[in-house]
C-alpha positions as CSV (number, residue, x, y, z in Angstrom):
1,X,73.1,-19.1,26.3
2,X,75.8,-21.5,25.3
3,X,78.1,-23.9,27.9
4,X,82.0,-23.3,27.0
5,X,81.9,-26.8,25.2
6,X,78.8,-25.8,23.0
7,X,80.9,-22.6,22.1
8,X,83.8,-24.3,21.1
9,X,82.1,-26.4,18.6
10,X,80.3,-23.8,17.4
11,X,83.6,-22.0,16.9
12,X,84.9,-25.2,15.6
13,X,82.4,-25.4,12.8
14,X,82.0,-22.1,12.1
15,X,86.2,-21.9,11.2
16,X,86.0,-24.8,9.4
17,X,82.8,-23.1,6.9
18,X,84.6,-20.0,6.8
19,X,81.7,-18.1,9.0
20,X,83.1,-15.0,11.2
21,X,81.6,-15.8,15.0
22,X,80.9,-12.8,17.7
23,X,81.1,-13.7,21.3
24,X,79.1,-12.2,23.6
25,X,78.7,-12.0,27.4
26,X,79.4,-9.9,30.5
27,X,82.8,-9.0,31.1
28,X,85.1,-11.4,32.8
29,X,83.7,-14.4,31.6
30,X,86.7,-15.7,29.8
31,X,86.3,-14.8,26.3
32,X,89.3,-13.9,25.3
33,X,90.9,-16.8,27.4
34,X,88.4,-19.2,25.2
35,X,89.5,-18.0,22.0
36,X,92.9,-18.1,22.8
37,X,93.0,-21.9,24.4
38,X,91.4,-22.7,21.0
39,X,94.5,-21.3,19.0
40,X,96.3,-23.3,21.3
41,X,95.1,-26.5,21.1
42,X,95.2,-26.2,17.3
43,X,98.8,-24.9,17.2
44,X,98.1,-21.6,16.2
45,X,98.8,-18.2,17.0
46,X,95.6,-15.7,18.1
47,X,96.4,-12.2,17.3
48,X,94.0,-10.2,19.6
49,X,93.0,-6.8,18.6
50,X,90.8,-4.1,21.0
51,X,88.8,-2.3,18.4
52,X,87.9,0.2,21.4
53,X,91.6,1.7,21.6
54,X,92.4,1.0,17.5
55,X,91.8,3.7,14.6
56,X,89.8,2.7,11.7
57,X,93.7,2.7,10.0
58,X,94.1,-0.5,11.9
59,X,92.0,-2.4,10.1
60,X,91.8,-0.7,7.0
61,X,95.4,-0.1,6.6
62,X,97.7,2.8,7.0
63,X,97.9,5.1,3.3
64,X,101.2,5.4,2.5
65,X,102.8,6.2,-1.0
66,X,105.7,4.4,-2.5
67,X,107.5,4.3,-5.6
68,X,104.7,2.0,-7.2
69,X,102.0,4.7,-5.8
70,X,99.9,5.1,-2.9
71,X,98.8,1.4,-1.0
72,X,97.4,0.9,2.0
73,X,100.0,-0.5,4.5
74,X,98.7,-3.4,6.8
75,X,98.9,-3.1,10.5
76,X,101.8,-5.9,12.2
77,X,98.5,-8.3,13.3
78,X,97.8,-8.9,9.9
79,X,100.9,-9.4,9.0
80,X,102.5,-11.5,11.3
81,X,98.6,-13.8,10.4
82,X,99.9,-13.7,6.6
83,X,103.1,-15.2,7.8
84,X,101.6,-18.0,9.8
85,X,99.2,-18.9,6.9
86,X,95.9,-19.6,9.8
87,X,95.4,-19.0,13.4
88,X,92.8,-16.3,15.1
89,X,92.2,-12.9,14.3
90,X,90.4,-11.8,17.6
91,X,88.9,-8.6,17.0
92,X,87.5,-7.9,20.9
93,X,86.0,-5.0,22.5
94,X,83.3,-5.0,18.9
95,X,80.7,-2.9,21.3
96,X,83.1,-0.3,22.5
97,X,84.1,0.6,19.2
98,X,82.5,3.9,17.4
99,X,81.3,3.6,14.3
100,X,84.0,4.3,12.5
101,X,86.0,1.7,13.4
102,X,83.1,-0.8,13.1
103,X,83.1,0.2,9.3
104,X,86.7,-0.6,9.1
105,X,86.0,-3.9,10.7
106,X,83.6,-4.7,8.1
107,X,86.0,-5.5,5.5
108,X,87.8,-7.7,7.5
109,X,84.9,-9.7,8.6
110,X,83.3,-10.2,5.0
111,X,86.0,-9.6,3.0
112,X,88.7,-11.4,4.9
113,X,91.3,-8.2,4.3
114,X,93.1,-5.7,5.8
115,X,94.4,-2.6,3.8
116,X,96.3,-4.2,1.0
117,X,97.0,-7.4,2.3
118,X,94.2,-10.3,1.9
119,X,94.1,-13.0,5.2
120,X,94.6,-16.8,4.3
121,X,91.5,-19.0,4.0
122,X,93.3,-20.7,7.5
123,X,92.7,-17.6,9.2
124,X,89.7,-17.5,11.3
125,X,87.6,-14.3,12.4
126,X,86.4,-14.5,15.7
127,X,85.1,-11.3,17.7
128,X,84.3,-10.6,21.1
129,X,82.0,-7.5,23.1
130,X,80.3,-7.2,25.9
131,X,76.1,-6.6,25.9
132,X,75.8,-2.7,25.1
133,X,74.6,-2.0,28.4
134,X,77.4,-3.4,29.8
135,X,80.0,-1.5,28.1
136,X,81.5,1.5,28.7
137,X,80.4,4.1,25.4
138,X,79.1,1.2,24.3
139,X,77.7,1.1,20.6
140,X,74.8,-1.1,19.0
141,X,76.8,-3.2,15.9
142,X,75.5,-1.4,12.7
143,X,73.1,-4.0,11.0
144,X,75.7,-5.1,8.1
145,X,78.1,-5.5,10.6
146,X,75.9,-7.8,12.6
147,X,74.4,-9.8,10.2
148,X,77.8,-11.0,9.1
149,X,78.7,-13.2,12.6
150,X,77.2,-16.0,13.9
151,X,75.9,-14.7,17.1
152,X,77.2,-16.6,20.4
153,X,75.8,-15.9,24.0
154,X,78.8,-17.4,25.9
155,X,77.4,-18.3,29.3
156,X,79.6,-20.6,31.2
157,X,78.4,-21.9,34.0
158,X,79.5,-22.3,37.4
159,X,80.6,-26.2,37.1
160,X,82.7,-24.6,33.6
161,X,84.9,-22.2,36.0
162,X,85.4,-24.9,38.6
163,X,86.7,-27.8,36.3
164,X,88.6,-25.1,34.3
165,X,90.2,-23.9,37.9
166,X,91.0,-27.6,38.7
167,X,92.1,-28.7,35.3
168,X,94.2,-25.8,34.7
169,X,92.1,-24.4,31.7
170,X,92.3,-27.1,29.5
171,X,90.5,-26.9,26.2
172,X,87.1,-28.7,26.1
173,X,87.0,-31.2,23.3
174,X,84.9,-29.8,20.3
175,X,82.3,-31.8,19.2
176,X,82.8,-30.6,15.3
177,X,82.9,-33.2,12.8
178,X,84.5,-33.6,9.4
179,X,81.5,-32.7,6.8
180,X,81.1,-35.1,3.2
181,X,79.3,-33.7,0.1
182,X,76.4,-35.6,0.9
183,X,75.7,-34.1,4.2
184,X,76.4,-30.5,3.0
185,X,74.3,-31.0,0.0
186,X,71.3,-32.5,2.4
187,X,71.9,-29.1,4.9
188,X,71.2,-26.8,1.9
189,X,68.5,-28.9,0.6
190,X,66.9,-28.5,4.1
191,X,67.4,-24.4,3.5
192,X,66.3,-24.5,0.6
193,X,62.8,-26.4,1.4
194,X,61.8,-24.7,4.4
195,X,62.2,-21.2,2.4
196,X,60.4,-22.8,0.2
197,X,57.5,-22.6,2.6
198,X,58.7,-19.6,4.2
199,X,59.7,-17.7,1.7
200,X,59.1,-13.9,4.3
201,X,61.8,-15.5,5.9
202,X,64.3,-14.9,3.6
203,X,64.9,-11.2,4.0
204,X,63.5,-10.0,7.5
205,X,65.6,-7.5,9.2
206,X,64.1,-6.4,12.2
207,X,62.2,-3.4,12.8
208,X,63.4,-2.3,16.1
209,X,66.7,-0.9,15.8
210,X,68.1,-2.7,18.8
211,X,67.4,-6.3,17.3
212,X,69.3,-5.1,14.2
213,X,72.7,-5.1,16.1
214,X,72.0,-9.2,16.5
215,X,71.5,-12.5,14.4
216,X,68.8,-11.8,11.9
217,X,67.3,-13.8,9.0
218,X,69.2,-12.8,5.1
219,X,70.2,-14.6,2.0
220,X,74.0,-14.3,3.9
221,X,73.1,-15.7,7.2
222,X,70.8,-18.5,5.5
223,X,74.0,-19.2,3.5
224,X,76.2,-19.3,6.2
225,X,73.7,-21.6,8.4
226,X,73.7,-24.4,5.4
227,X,77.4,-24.0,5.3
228,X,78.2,-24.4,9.1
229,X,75.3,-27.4,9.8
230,X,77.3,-29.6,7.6
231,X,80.1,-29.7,10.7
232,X,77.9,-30.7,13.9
233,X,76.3,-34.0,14.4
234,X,72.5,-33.5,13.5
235,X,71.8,-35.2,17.2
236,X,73.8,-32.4,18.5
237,X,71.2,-30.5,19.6
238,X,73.0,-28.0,21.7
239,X,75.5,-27.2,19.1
240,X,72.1,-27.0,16.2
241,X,70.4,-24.9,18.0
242,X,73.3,-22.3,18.7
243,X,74.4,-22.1,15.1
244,X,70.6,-21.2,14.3
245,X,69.3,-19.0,16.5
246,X,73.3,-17.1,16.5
247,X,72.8,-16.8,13.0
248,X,69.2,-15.7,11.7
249,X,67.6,-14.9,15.2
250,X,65.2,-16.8,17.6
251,X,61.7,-16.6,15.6
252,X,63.4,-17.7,12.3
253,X,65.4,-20.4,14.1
254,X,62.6,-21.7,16.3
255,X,60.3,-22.4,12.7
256,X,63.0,-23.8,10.8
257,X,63.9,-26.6,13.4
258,X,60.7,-27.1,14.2
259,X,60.3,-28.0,10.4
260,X,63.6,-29.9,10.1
261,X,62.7,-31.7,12.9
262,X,59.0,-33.3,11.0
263,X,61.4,-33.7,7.5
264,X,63.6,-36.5,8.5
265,X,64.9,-36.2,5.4
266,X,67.1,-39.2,3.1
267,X,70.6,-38.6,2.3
268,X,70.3,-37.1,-1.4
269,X,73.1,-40.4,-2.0
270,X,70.1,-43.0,-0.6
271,X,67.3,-40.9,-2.6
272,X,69.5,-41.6,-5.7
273,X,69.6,-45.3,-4.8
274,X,66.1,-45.6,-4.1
275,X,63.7,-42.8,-5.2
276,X,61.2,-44.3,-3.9
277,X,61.9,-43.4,0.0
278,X,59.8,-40.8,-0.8
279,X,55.8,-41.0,-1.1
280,X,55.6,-38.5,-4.0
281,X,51.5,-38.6,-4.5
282,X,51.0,-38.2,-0.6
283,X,54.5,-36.3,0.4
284,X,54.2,-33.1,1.7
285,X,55.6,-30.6,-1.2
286,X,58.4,-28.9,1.1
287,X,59.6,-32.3,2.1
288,X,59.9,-32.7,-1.9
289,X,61.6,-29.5,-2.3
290,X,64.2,-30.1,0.4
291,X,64.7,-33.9,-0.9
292,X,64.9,-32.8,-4.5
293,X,67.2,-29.8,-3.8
294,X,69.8,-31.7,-1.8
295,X,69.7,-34.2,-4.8
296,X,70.7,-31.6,-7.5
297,X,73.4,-29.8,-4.5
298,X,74.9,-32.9,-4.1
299,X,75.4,-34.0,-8.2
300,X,76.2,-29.9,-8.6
301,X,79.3,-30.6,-6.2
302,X,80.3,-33.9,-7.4
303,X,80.9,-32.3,-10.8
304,X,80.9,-36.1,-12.1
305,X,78.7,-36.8,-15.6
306,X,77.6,-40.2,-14.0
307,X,76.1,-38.0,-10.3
308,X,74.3,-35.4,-12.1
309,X,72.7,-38.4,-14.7
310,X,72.3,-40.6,-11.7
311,X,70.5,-36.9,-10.3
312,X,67.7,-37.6,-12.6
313,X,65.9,-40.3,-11.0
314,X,64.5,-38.9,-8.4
315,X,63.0,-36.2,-10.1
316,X,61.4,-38.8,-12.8
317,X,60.1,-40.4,-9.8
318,X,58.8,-37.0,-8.7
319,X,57.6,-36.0,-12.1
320,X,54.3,-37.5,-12.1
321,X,52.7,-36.4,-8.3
322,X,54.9,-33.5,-7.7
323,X,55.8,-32.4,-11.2
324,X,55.8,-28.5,-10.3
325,X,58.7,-29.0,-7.6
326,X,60.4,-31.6,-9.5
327,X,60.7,-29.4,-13.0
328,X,61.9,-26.5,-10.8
329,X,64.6,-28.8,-9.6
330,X,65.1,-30.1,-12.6
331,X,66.0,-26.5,-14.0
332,X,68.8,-26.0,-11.0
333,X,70.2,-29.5,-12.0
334,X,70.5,-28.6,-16.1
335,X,72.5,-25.6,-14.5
336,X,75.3,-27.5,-13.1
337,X,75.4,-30.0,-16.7
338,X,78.9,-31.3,-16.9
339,X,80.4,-31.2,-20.5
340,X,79.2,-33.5,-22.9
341,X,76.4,-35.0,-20.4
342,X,73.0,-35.6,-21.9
343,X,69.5,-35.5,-19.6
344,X,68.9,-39.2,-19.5
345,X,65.9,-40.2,-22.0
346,X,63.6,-41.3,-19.0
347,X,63.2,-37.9,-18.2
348,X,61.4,-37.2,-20.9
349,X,58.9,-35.0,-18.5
350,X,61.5,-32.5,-18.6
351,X,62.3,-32.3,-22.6
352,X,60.1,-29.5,-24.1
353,X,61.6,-27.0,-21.1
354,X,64.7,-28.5,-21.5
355,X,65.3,-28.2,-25.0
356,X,63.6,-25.0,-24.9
357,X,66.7,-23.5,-22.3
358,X,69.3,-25.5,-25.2
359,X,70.1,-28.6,-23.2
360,X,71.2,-31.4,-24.8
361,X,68.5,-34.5,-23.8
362,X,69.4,-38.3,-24.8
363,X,66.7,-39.8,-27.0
364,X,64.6,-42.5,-26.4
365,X,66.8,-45.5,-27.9
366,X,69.6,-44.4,-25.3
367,X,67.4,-45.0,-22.7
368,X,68.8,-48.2,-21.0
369,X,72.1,-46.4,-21.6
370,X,71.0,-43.5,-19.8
C-alpha cells in the first residue's frame, strides 16, 4: 500500500519513463481527485474517461468513411489531448469494464493511440479501478492488459485525508528526480545482472488466473522497471519498492531488491575511471554482469567514439578473472560501435571473436593511442 506522496512520485516517474500506471483502491479514496491535482500542479489538462459507461468505439475510434476512404474517427478526449500536446489521459472505472472495452483500452495503453489519431509523447496514461470485489460487474484485467501498468495500491491514510481537508487538497511534492545517462545505464545494468542470476524470472506469468490481472514478471515490465528507477532517488525506499513490486509482482520484487541491495554497484562513469573498484578474481559474477552491463548501456547511449573506447577498460580489467562475463559484454558493446571506432588494441582478449563478427580492432602499435 502506498501513502498519497509515494503515489505521486511514482506517478511522477512513471510519466516521465513513458510507463502507463493503474491505481487501485476501494472506492472513495480520492483517485480520481489525485490524478487530477497532479494535472494541475503541472498545468495540464486531465481528460477522464469511465471505461464502464464507454463502447470499445471510444477508444478505438468511431469507423467512418470519407472521401479518402474509411478511418477511424477519434473520440473528443483524444482530441482535445492532441491539441494540448501532454496532460492525463485518465482511463477510470478499468475493473468495471467488459472485456471488450478492455481490448480497446489496450491500444491505448501500449500503443499510445486512439482510432486514427496517435497521443503526444507529453501525454500520460494513468488508469484507475476499484479491487474486483469491490466493483460492481466487476472484471479481472485480461493478463496483456495488466502486465502493461505499473500496479499502484493507493492507500492513503487517515493523517493524508486530514492535512488534505486542512490544506485544501494541495498537491504533495513528488519526490521524482531528473535521471542522467549514467544512472539509467547503472538501473539496466542492475536488470540485467540479477536476470543474469535469475534468468526463470524473466518470463513468469502466474498460474492462478486471479494473479494474472496484477503486476507480474515479463521482458516488458523488466523494461519498464529499468526505465522508471532511473527517476527516484535510490535511498527512496518507499518510492523503490512501489515501482517494483507494482510492476513485476511481490516474489520477483522482493529477490531483486534483496540482490540490489548486497550489489552496491559503481556508477558505470567511476568504473570507467577506475576499473579497478571492482575485485574481478574474488567478485561475485552477477555483480560483474551488472557492473559490466551498465558500462556498455551507458557508452551505447552516449553514442560518442571516445565513451564506447573508454567502455573497453573495464572489460580488459575483467578479461583475465571473469573473462566469460566480460566477452559477453564485450559482444553487446561491439553492437553499439560508432562509425569509424576501432576496439582499442589492449583488448586484445576480445580480437579472435571480434574479428570473427567483422569488427574493426586497432592493432598493437596504436595501443597508447587507443
Amino acid at each position: 500500500m502506498t501513502d498519497s506522496a509515494t503515489s505521486v512520485t511514482v506517478l511522477d516517474a512513471c510519466g516521465r519513463a513513458g510507463v502507463p500506471v493503474l491505481l487501485l483502491s476501494a472506492p472513495g479514496m480520492g483517485k480520481t481527485s489525485l490524478v487530477r491535482a497532479l494535472a494541475a500542479s503541472r498545468g495540464e489538462a486531465c481528460e477522464t474517461v469511465l471505461g464502464s459507461i464507454r463502447e470499445p468505439a471510444d477508444f478505438g475510434g468511431m469507423p467512418m468513411v470519407t472521401d479518402d476512404g474509411a478511418i477511424l474517427h477519434p473520440p473528443a478526449w483524444a482530441r482535445r489531448l492532441v491539441a494540448a500536446q501532454s496532460g492525463i489521459a485518465f482511463l477510470d472505472e478499468l475493473t468495471t469494464c467488459p472485456p471488450a472495452v478492455q481490448a480497446a483500452m489496450l491500444a491505448v495503453s501500449l500503443d499510445r493511440t486512439v482510432g486514427d489519431l496517435a497521443l503526444p509523447e507529453g501525454v500520460q496514461i494513468v488508469a484507475g479501478a476499484n479491487p474486483p470485489e469491490c466493483a460492481a460487474g466487476g472484471y479481472e484485467l485480461d493478463p496483456p492488459l495488466a502486465n502493461r501498468f505499473c500496479h499502484v495500491a493507493f492507500a492513503p491514510s487517515s493523517e493524508d485525508w486530514l492535512t488534505g481537508m486542512a490544506s485544501g487538497w494541495t498537491m504533495p511534492v513528488s519526490r521524482a528526480v531528473a535521471a542522467d545517462a549514467a544512472t539509467k545505464a547503472l538501473r539496466r545494468g542492475e536488470v540485467i545482472g540479477f536476470l543474469r542470476v535469475r534468468p526463470d524470472l524473466l518470463d513468469a506469468m502466474p498460474d492462478d488466473p486471479s494473479s494474472r490481472g496484477g503486476a507480474w514478471p515479463s521482458r516488458r515490465t523488466w523494461t519498464m522497471l529499468a526505465d522508471t528507477l532511473p527517476f527516484v532517488r535510490g535511498d527512496d525506499a518507499d518510492a523503490v519498492h512501489a515501482l517494483t513490486h507494482g510492476l513485476v509482482g511481490e516474489g520477483a520484487a522482493i529477490e531483486f531488491l534483496s540482490w540490489r541491495e548486497a550489489m552496491d554497484l559503481p556508477t558505470p562513469v567511476e568504473l570507467i575511471a577506475d576499473p579497478t573498484l571492482i575485485d574481478y578474481a574474488a567478485e561475485r559474477p552477477d555483480r560483474v554482469w551488472a557492473a559490466l552491463s551498465a558500462v556498455a548501456t551507458w557508452a551505447a547511449s552516449e553514442g560518442t567514439k571516445k565513451a564506447w573506447t573508454d567502455a573497453w577498460g573495464p572489460l580488459v580489467a575483467a578479461a583475465e578473472h571473469a573473462g566469460d562475463v566480460a566477452g559477453a559484454v564485450a559482444r553487446s558493446l561491439a553492437v553499439s560501435r560508432p562509425a569509424s571506432a576501432s576496439v582499442p588494441a589492449a583488448a586484445k582478449a576480445f580480437r579472435p571473436m571480434l574479428t570473427a563478427a567483422g569488427l574493426p580492432v586497432a592493432p598493437a602499435k596504436d595501443a597508447e593511442a587507443a
